[in-house]
C-alpha positions in Angstrom: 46.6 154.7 41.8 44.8 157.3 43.5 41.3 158.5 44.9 39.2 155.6 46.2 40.5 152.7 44.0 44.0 153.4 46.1 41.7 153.6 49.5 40.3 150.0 48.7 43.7 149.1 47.5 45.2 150.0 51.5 42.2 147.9 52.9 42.9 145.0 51.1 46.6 144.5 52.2 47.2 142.0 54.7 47.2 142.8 58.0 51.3 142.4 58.0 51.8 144.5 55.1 49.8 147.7 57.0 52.1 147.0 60.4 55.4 147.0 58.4 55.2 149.6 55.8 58.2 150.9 54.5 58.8 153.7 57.8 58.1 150.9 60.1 60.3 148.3 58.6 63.1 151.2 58.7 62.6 151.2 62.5 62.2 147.4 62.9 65.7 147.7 61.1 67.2 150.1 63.6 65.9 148.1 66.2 67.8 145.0 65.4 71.0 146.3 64.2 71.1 147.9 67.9 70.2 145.0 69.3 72.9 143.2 67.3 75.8 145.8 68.4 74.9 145.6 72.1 75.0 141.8 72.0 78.8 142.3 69.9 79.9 145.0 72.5 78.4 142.9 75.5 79.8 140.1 75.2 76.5 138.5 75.0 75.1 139.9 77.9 72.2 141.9 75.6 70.6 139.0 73.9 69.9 136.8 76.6 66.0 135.7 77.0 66.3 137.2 80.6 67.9 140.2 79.6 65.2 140.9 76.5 62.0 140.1 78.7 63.4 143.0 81.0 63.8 145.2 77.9 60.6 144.4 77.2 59.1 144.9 80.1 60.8 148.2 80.8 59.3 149.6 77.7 55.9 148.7 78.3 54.8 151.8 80.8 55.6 154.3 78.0 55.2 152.3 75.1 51.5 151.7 76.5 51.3 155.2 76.9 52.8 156.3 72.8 49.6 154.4 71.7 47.8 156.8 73.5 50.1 159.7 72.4 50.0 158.7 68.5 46.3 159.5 68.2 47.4 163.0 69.8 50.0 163.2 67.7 48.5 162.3 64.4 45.7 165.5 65.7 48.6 167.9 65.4 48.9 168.4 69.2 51.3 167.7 72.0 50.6 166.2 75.4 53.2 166.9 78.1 51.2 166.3 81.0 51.3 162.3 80.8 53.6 161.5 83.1 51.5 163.4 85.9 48.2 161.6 84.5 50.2 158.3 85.0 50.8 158.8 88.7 47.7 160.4 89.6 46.0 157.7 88.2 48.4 155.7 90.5 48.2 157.5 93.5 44.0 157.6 93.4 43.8 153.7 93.0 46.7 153.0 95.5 44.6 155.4 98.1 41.7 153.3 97.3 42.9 150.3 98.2 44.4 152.0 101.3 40.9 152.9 102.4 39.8 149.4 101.8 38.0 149.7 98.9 36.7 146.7 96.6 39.5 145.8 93.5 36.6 146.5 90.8 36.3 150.1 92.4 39.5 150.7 92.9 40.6 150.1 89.5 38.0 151.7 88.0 38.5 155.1 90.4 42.2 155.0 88.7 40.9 154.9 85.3 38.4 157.2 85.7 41.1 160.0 87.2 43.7 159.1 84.2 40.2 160.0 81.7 39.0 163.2 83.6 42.3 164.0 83.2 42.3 163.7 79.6 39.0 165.3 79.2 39.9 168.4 81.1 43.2 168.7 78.7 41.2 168.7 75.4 38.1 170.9 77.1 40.6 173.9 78.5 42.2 173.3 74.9 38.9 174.1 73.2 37.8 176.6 75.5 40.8 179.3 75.3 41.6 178.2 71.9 45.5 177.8 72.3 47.5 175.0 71.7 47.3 172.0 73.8 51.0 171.7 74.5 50.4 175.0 76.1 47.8 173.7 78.4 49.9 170.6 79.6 52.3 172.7 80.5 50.0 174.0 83.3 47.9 170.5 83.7 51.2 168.7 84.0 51.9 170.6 87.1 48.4 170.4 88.7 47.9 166.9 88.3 51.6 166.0 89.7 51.0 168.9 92.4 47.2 166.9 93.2 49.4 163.8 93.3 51.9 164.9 95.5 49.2 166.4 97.9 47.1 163.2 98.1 49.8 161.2 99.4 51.6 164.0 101.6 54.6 163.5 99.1 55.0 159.8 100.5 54.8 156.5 98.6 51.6 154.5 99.6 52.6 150.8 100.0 50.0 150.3 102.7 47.0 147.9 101.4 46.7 144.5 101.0 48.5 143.4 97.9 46.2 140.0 97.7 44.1 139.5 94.4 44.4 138.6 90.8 45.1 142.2 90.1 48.6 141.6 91.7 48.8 138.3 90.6 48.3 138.3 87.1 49.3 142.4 86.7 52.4 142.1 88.8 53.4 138.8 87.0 54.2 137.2 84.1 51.6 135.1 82.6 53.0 132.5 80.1 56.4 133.8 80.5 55.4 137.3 79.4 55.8 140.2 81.8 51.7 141.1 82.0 52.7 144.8 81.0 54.1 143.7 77.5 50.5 142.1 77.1 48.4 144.8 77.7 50.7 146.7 76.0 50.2 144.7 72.8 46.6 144.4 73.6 46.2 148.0 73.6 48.4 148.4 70.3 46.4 146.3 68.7 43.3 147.9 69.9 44.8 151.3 68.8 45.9 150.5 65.3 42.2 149.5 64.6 40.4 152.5 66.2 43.1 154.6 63.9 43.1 152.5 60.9 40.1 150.3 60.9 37.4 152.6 61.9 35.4 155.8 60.9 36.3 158.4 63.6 40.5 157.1 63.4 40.3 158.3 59.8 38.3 161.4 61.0 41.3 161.8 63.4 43.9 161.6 60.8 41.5 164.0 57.8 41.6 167.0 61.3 45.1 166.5 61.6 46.1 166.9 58.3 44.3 169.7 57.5 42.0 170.9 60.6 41.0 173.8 58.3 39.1 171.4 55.7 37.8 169.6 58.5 35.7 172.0 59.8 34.4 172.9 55.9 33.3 169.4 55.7 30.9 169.7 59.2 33.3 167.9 61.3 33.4 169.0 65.0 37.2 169.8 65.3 36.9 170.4 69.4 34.9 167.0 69.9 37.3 165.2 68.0 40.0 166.9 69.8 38.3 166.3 73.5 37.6 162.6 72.6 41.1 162.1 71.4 42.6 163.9 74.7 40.0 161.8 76.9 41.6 158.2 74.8 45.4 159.4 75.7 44.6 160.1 79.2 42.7 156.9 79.8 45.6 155.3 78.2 48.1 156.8 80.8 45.7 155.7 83.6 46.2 152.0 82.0 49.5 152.2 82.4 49.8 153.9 86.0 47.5 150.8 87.1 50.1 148.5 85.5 52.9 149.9 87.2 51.2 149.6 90.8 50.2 146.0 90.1 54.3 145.3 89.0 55.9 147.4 92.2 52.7 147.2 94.5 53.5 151.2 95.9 52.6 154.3 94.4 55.1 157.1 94.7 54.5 160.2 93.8 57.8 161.1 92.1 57.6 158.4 89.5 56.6 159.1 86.0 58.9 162.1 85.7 60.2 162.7 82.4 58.0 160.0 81.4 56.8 162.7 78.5 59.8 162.4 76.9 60.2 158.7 76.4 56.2 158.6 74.9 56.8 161.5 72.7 60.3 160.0 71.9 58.3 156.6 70.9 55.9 158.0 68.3 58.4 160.3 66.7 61.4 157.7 66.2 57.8 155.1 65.1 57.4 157.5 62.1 54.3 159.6 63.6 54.3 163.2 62.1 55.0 166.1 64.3 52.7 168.1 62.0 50.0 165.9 62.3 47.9 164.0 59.6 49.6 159.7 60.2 51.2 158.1 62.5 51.9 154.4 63.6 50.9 152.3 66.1 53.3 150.0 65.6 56.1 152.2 64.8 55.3 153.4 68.3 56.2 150.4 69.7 59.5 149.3 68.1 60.3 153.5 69.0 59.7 152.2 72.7 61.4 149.1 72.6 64.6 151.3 71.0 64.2 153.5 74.2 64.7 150.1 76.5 67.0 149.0 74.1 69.2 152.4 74.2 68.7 152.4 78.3 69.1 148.6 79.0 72.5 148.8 76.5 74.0 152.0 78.6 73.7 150.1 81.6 75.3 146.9 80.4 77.8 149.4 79.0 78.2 150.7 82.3 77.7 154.1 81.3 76.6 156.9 84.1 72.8 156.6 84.8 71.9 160.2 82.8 73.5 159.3 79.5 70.1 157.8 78.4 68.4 160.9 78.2 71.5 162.5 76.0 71.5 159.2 74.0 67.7 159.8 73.6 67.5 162.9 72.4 70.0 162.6 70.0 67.9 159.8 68.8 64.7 161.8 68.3 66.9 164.7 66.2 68.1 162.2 63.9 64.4 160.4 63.4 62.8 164.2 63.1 65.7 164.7 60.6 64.9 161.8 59.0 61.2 162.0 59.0 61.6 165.4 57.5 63.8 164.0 54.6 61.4 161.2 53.1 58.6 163.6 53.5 60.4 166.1 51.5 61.3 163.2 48.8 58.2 161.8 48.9 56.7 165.4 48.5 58.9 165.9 45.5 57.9 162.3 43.9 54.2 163.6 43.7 55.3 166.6 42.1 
């Protein structure tokens, strides 16, 4: 089936059937079996309801933030500087509220930073006309650097931690830790904008072949800008999230927080060269992250082995990734 008959075709599936293709069910897979060797060689300390709501909620700061990184991704870009967008966007609202400012425009101070942020990325990207990896290099240390300078290189702990913002945000409404919400709220919100609507598959036409895009009267550096803007508004989300849960804003968190995020769309099945990616993928790649971490420590492994462990893990799902596109390639052939 091919052309628009298999287009209709796609947007008739259930919604089930689009959130556990075949690269998403492989992950969903992984995930388990993990899960299922950790409980073995724990002796049941892994799969304990305690235990798996602090997985959960461990992967929620950068699995909010792969959502963000996906779209990015699926561009045919890079993002580095997300960790630094997550703690400014921290630091800006926690100094708010130091300086007594109202909860509404507090919050909204730290979202605005975390989009600026964003903006500023895709602009200086369309501006010099280089890669935007190459400019979160540099943004990544400006923004931590602003950060670090706001604060004095000191944790702000100092305002009043009274409010449904730490109530509900630093709690766990029904049971669920009020990160995993919003991170399945902003999933959800993802895999429609990417899926559902006219400017994701815009998104996903740019990345796969930026060239055509621009034939057909797209505006490549818009798209580009807007999608920059989304992933650091994202990051902001998820540095607000992260004050509500520890009410203090330290500078020095967030570091190597690039890694996880980009780790989390890769092992989900998003393409490094652009063109798809997964929402949902990006999520179980998060939750494989926490697994991997929460595993080590039960394991009583030394505290750095994670970030071995991980990147061991994002070689094999590149490898793998590169192997089905290469059969798959071959099939249509």
């Amino acid at each position: 089936m091919r052309g628009p008959a298999r287009r209709t075709a796609d947007r008739d599936r259930p919604l089930l059937l689009h959130l556990l293709k075949s690269n998403e069910l492989g992950v969903f897979i992984a995930l388990m079996a993990l899960g299922l060797t950790l409980s073995l060689t724990t002796h049941g300390l892994f799969f304990n309801a305690s235990n798996l709501l602090q997985v959960a909620r461990q992967s929620s700061p950068y699995g909010i933030m792969a959502v963000g990184m996906v779209y990015v991704l699926v561009l045919g870009e890079v993002d580095l500087s997300v960790g630094s967008i997550y703690v400014l966007a921290n630091i800006v609202m926690a100094l708010a509220l130091r300086r007594h400012a109202p909860m509404p425009v507090a919050i909204l101070s730290g979202l605005a930073t975390g989009l600026a942020c964003g903006v500023l990325n895709g602009a200086l990207t369309a501006m010099l006309q280089i890669p935007t990896i190459i400019v979160t290099i540099g943004t990544m240390s400006v923004y931590r650097g602003i950060a670090l300078m706001a604060c004095n290189a000191s944790p702000v702990s100092d305002f009043s931690k009274s409010g449904a913002f730490f109530e509900m945000g630093g709690g766990s409404p029904l049971g669920i830790p009020a990160g995993v919400i919003v991170m399945g709220i902003v999933a959800v919100a993802g895999w429609i904008g990417l899926h559902r609507t006219v400017a994701g598959r815009r998104v996903q036409a740019i990345g796969g072949n930026p060239q055509a895009g621009r034939l057909s009267g797209l505006s490549v550096n818009r798209y580009r800008i807007g999608v920059m803007a989304l992933n650091g508004l994202i990051a902001s989300i998820s540095g607000l999230m992260a004050l509500a849960f520890l009410q203090s804003a330290d500078p020095s968190d967030g570091q190597g927080f690039e890694l996880w995020v980009i780790a989390s769309a890769i092992i989900g099945g998003t393409a490094l060269r652009g063109g798809s990616g997964s929402v949902s993928g990006a999520l179980l790649g998060a939750l494989i992250i926490a697994v991997i971490q929460n595993g080590l420590l039960l394991l009583g492994a030394p505290a750095n082995a994670n970030i071995a462990v991980t990147g061991a893990v994002i070689i094999l799902a590149v490898a793998l990734d590169a192997l089905v596109k290469r059969h798959a390639s071959r099939q249509t052939q």
